[in-house]
NUBA-341152 format. One record per atom (N, C-alpha, C, O, CB): residue number from 1; chain; atom name; x, y, z. Coordinates in steps of 0.1 Angstrom, whole numbers, padded with zeros to 4 digits. Each point is the difference from the previous one (the first is absolute). Glycine has a CB too. Layout:
+-----+------+------+-------+-------+-------+
! pos ! unit ! site !    c1 !    c2 !    c3 !
+-----+------+------+-------+-------+-------+
! NUM !    A !   CA !     X !     Y !     Z !
...
+-----+------+------+-------+-------+-------+
REM end
This chain:
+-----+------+------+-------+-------+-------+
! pos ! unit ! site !    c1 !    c2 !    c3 !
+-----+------+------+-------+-------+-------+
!   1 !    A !    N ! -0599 ! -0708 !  0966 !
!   1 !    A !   CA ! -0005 !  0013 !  0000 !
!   1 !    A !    C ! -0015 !  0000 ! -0003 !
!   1 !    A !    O ! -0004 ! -0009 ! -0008 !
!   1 !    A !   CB !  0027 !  0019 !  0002 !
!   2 !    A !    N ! -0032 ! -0001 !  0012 !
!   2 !    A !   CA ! -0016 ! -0003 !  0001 !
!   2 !    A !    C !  0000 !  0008 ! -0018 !
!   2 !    A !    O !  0009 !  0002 ! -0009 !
!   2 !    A !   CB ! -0020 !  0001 !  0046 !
!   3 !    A !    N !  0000 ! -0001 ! -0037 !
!   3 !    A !   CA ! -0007 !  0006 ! -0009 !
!   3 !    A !    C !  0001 !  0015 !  0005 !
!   3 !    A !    O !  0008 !  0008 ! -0005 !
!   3 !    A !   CB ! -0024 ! -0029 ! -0002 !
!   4 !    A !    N !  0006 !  0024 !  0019 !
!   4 !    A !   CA !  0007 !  0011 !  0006 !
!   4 !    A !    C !  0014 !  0008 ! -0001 !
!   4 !    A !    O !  0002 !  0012 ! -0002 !
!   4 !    A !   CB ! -0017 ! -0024 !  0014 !
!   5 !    A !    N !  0022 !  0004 ! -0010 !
!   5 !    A !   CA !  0017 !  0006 !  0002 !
!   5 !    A !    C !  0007 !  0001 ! -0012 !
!   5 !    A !    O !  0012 !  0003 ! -0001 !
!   5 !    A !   CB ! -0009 ! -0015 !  0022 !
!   6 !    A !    N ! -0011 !  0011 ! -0034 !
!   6 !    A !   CA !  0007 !  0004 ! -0009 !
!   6 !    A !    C ! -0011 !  0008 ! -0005 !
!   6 !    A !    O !  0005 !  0010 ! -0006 !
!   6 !    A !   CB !  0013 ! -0028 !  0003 !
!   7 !    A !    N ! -0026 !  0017 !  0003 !
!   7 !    A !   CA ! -0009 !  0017 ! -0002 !
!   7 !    A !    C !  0003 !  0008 !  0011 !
!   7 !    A !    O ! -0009 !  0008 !  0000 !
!   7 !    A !   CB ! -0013 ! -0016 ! -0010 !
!   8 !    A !    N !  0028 !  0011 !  0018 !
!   8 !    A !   CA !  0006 !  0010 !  0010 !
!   8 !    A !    C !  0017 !  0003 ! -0006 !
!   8 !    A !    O !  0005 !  0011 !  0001 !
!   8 !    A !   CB ! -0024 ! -0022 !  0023 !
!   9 !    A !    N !  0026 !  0000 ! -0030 !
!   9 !    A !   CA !  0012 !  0003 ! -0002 !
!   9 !    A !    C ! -0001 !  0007 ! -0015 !
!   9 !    A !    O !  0009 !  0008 ! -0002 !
!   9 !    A !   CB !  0000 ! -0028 !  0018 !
!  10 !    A !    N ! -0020 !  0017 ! -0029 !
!  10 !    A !   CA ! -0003 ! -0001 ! -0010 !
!  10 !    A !    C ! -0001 !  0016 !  0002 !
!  10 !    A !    O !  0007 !  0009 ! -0005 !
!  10 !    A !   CB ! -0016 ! -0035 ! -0001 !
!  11 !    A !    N !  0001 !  0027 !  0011 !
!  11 !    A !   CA ! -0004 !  0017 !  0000 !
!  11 !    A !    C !  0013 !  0008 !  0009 !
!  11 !    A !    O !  0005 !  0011 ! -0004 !
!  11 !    A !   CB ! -0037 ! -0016 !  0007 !
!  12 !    A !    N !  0036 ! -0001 !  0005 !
!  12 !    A !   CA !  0018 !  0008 !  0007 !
!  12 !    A !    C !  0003 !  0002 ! -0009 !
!  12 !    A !    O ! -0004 !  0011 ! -0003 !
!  12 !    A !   CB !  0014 ! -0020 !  0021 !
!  13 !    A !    N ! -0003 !  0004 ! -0027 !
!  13 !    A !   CA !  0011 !  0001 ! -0011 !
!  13 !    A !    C ! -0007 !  0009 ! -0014 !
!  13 !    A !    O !  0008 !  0002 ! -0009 !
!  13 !    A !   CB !  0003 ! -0029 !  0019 !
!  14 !    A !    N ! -0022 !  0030 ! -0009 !
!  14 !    A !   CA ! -0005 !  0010 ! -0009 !
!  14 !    A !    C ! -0004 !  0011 !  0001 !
!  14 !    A !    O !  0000 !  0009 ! -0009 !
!  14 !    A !   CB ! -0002 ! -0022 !  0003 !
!  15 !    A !    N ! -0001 !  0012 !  0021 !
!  15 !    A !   CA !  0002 !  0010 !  0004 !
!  15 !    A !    C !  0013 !  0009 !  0002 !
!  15 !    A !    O !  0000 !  0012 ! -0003 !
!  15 !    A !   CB ! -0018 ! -0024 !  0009 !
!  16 !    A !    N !  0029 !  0005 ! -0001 !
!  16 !    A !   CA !  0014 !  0003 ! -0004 !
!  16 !    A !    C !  0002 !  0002 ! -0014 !
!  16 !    A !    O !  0007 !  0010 ! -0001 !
!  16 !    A !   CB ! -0002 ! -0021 !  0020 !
!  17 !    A !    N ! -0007 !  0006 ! -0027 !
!  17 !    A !   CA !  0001 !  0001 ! -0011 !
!  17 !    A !    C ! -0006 !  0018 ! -0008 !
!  17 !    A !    O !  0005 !  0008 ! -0008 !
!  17 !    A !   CB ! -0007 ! -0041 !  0012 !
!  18 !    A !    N ! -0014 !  0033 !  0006 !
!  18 !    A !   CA !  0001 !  0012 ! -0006 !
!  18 !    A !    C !  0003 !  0013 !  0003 !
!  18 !    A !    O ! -0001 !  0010 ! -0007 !
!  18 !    A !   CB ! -0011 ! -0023 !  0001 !
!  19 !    A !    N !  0017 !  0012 !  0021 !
!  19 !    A !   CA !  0012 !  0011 !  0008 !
!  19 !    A !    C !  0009 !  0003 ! -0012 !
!  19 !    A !    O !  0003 !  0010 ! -0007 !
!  19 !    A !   CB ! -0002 ! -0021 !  0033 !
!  20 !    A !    N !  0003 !  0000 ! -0025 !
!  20 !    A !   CA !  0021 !  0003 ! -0013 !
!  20 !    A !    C ! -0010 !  0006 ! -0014 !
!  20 !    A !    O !  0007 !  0008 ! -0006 !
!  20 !    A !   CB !  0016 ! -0040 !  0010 !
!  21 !    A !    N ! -0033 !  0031 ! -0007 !
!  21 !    A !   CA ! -0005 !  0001 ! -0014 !
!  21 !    A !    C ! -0001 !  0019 !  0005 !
!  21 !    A !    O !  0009 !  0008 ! -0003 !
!  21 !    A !   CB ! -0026 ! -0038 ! -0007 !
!  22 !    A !    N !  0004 !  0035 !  0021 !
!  22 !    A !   CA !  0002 !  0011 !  0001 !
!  22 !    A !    C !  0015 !  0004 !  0005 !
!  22 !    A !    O !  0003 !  0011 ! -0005 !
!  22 !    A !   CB ! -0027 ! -0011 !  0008 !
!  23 !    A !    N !  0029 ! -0004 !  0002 !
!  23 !    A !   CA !  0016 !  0010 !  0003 !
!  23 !    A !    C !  0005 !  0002 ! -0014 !
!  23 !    A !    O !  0006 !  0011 ! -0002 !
!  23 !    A !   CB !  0002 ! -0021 !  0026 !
!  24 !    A !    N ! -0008 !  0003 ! -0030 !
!  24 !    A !   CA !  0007 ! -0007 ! -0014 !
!  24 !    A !    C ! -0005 !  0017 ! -0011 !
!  24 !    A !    O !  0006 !  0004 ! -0009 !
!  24 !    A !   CB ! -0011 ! -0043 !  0014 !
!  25 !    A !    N ! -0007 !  0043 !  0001 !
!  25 !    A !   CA ! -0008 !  0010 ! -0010 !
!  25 !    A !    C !  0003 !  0014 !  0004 !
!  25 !    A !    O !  0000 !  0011 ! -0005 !
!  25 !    A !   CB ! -0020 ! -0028 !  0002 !
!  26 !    A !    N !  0023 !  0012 !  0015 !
!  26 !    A !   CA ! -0001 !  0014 !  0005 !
!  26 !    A !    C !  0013 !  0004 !  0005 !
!  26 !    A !    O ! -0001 !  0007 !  0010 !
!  26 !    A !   CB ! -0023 ! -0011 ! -0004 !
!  27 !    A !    N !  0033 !  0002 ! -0008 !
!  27 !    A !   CA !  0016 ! -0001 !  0002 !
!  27 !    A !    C !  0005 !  0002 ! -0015 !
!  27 !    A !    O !  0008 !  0009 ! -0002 !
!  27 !    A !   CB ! -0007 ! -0027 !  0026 !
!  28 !    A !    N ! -0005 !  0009 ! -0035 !
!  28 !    A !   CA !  0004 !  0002 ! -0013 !
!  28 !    A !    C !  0012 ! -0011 !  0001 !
!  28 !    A !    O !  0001 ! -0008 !  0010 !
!  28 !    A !   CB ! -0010 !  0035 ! -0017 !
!  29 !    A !    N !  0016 ! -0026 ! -0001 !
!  29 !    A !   CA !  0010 ! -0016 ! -0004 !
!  29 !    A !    C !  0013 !  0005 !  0009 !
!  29 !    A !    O !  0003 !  0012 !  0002 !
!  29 !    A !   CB ! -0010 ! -0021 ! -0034 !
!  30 !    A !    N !  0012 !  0002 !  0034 !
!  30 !    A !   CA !  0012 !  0002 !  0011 !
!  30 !    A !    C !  0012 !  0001 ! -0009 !
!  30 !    A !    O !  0009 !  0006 !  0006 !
!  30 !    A !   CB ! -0019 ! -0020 !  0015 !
!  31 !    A !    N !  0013 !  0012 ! -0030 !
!  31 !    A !   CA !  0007 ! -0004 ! -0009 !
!  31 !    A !    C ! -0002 !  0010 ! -0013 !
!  31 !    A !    O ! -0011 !  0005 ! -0002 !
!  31 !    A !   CB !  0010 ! -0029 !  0013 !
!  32 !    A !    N !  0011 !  0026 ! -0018 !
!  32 !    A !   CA ! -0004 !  0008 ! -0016 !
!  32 !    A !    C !  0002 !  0013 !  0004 !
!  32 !    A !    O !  0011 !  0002 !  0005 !
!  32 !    A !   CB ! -0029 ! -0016 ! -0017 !
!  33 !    A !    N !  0006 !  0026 !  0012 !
!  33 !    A !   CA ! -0005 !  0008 !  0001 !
!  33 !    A !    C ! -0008 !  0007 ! -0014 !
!  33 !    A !    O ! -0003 ! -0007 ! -0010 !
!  33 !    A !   CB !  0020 !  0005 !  0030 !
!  34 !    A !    N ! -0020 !  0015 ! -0017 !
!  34 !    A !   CA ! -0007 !  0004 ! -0011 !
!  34 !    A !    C !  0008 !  0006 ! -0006 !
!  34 !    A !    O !  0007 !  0008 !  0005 !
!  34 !    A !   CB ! -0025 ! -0008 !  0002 !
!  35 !    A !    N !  0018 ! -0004 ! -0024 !
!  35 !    A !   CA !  0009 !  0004 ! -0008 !
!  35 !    A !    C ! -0007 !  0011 ! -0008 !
!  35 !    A !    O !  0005 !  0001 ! -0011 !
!  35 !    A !   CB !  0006 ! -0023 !  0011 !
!  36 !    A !    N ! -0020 !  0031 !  0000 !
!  36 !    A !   CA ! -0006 !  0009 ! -0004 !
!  36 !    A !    C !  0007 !  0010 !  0007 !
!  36 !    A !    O !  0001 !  0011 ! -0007 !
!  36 !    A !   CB ! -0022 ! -0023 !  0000 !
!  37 !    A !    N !  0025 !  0012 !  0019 !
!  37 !    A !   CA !  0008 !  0013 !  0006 !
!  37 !    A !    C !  0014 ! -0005 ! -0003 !
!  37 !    A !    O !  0009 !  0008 !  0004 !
!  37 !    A !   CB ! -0026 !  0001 !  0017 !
!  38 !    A !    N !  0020 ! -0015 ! -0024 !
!  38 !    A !   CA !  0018 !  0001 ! -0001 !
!  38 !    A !    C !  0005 !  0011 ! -0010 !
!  38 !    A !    O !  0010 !  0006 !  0005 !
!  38 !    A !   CB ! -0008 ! -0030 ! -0001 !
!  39 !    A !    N ! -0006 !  0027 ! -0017 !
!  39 !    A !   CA !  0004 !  0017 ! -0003 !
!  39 !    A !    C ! -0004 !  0012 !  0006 !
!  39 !    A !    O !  0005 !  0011 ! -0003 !
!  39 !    A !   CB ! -0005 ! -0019 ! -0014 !
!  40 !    A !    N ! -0012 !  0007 !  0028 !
!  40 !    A !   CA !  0001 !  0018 !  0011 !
!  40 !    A !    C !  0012 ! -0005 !  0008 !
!  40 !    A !    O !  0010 !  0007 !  0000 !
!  40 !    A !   CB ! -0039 !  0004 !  0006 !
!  41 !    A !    N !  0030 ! -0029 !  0005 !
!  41 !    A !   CA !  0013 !  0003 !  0006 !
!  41 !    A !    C !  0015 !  0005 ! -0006 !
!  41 !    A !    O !  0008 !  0006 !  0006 !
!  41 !    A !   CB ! -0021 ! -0021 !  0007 !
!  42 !    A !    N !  0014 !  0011 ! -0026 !
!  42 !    A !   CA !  0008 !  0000 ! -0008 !
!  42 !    A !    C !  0005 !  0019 ! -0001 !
!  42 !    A !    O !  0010 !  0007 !  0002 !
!  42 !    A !   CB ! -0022 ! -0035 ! -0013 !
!  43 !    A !    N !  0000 !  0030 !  0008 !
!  43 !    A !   CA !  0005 !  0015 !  0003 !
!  43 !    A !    C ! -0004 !  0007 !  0012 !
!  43 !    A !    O !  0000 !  0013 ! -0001 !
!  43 !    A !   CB ! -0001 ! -0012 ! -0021 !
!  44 !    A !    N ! -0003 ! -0009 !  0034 !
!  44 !    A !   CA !  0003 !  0007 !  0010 !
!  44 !    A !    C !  0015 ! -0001 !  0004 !
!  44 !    A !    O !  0006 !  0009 !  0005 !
!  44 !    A !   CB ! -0029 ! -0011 !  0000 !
!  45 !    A !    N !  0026 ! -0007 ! -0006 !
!  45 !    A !   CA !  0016 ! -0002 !  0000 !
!  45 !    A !    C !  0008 !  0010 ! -0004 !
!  45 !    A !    O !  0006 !  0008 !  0007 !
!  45 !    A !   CB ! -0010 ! -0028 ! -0012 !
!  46 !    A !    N !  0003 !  0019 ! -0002 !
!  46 !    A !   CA !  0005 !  0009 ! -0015 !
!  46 !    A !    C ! -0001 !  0013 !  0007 !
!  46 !    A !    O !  0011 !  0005 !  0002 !
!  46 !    A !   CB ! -0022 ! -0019 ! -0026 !
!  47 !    A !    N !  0001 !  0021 !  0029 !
!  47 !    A !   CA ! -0001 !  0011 !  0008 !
!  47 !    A !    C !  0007 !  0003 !  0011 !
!  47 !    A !    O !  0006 !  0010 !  0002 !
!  47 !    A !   CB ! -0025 ! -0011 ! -0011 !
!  48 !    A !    N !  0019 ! -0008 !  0018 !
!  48 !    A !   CA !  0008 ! -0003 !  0011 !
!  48 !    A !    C !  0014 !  0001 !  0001 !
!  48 !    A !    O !  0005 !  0004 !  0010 !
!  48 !    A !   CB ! -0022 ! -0014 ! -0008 !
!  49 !    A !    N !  0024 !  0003 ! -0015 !
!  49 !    A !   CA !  0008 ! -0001 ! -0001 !
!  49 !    A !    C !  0005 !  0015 ! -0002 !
!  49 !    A !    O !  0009 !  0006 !  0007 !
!  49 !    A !   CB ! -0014 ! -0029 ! -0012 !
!  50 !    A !    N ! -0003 !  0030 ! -0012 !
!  50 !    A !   CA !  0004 !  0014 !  0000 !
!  50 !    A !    C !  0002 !  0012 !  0012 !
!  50 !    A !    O !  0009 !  0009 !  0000 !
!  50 !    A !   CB ! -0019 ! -0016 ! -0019 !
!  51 !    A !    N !  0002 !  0005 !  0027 !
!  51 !    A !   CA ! -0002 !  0004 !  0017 !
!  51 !    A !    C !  0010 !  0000 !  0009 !
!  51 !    A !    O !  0002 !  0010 !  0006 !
!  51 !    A !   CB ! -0021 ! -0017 ! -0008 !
!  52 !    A !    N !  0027 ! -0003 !  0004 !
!  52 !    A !   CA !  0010 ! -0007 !  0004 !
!  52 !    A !    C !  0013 !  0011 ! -0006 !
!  52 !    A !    O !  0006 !  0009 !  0007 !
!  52 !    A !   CB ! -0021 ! -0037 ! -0007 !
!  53 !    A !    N !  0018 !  0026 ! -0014 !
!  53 !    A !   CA !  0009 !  0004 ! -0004 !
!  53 !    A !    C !  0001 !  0015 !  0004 !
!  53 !    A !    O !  0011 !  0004 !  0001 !
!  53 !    A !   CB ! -0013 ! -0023 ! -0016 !
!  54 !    A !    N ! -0011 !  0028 !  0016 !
!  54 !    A !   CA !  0003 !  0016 !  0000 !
!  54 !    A !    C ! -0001 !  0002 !  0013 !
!  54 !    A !    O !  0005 !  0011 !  0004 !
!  54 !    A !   CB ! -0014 ! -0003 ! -0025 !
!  55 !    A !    N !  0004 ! -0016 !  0031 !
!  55 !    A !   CA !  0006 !  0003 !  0017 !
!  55 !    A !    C !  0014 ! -0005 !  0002 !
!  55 !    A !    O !  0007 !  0005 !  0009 !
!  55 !    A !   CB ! -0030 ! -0009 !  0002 !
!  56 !    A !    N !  0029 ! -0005 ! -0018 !
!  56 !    A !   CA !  0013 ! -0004 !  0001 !
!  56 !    A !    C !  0009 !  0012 ! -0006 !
!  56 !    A !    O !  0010 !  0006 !  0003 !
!  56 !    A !   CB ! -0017 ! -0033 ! -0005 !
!  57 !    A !    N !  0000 !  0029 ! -0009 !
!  57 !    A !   CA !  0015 !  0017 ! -0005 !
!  57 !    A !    C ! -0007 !  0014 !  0009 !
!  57 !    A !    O !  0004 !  0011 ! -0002 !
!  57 !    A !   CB !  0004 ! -0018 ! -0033 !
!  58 !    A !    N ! -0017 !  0003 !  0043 !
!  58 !    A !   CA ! -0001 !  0014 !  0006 !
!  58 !    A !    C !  0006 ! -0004 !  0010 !
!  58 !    A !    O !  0007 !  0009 !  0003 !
!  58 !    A !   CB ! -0026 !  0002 ! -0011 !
!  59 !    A !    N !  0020 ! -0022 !  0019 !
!  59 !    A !   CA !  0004 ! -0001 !  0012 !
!  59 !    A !    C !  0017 !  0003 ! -0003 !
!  59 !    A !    O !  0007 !  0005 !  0009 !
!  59 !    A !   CB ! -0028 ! -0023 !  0000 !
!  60 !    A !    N !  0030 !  0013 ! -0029 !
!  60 !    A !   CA !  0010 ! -0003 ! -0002 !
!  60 !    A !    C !  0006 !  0015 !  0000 !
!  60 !    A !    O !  0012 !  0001 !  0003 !
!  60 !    A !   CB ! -0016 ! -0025 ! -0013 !
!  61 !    A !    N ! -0003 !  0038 !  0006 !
!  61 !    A !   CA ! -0001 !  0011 ! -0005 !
!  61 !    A !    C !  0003 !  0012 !  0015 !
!  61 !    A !    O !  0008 !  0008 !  0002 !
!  61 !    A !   CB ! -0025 ! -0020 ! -0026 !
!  62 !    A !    N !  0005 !  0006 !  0030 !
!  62 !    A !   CA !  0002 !  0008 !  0014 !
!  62 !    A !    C !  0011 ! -0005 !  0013 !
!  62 !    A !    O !  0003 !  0007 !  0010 !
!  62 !    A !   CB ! -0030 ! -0003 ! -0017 !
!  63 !    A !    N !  0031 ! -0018 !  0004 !
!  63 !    A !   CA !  0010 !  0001 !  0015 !
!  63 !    A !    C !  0013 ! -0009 ! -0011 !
!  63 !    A !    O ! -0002 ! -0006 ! -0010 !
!  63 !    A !   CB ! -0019 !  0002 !  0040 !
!  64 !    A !    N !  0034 !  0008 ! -0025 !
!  64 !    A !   CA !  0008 ! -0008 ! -0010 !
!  64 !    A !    C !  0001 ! -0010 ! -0009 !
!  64 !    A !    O !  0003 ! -0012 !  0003 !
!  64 !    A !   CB !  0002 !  0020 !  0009 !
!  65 !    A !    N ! -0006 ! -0003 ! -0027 !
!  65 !    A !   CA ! -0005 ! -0009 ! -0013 !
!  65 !    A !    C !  0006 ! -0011 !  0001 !
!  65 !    A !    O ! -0005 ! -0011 !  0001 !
!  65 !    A !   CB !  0002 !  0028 ! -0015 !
!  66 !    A !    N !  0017 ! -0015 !  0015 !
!  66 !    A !   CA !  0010 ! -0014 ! -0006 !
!  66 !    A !    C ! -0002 ! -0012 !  0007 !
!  66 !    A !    O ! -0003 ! -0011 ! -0005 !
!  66 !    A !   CB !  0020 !  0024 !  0000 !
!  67 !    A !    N ! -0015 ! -0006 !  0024 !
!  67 !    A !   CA ! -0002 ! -0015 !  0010 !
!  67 !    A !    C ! -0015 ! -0004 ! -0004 !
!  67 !    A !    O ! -0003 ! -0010 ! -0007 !
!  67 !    A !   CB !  0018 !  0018 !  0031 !
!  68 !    A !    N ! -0023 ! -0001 ! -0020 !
!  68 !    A !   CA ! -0015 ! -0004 ! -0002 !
!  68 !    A !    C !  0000 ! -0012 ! -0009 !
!  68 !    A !    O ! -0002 ! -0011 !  0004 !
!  68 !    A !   CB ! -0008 !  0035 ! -0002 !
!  69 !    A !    N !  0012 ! -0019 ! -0015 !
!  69 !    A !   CA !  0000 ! -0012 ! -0014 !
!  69 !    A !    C !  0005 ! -0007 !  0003 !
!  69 !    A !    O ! -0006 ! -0010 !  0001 !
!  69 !    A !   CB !  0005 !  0019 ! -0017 !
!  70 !    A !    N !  0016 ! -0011 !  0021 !
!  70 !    A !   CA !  0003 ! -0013 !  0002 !
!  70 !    A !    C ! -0008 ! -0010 !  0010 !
!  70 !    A !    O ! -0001 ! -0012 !  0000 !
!  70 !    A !   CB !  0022 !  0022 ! -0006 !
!  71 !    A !    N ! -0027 !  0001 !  0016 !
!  71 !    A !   CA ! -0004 ! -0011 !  0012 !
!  71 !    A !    C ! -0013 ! -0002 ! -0009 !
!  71 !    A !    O ! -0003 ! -0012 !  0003 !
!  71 !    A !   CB !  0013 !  0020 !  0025 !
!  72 !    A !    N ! -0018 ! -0004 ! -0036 !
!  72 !    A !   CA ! -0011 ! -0002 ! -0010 !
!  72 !    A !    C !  0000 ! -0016 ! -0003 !
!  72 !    A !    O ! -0006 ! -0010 !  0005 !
!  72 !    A !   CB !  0007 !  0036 ! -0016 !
!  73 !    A !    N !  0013 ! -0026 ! -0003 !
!  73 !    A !   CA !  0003 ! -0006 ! -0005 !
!  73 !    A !    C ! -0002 ! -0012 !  0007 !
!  73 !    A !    O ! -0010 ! -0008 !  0000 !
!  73 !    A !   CB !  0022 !  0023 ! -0012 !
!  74 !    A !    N !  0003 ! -0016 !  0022 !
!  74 !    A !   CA ! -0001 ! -0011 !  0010 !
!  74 !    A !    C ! -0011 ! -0009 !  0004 !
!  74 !    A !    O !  0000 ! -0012 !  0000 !
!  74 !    A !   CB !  0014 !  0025 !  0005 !
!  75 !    A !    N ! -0021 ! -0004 ! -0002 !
!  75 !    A !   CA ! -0014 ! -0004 !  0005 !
!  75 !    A !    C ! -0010 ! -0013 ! -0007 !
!  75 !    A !    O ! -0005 ! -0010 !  0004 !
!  75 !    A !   CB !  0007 !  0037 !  0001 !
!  76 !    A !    N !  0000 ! -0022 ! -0018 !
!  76 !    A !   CA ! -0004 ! -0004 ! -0015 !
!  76 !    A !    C !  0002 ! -0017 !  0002 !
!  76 !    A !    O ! -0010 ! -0008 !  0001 !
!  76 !    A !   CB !  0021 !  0033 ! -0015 !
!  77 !    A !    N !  0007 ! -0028 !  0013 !
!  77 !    A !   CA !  0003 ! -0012 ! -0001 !
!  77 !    A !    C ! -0003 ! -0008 !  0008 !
!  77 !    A !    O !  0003 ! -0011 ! -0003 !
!  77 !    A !   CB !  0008 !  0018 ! -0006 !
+-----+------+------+-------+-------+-------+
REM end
């Protein structure tokens, strides 16, 4: 290999090198996440859930209670 061909390969590969570095920054870690929001999702959940529950006893309230809940339930498992 010349002198040439590895200053042409020398600079490829750092160049590549600094592609993955910007994606790497600008994408954030692929892996983990940010643990500073896990108590708002925590209680977005939490809200959603409560949400859930009062369209389920209004849907159970307005068309026949008993079947409804069972097919609810069912659903569940």
């Amino acid at each position: 290999m010349s002198f040439w061909s590895a200053v042409v390969a020398i600079v490829a590969i750092c160049a590549f090198a600094w592609v993955r570095a910007q994606q790497s920054r600008a994408f954030g870690p692929k892996t983990g996440g940010d643990i500073t929001r896990e108590p708002e999702l925590e209680r977005e959940i939490e809200q959603l859930r409560k949400r859930i529950a009062v369209l389920e006893r209004i849907a159970i309230e307005e068309r026949g209670g008993d079947r409804l809940a069972r097919e609810i339930e069912a659903l569940r498992d």
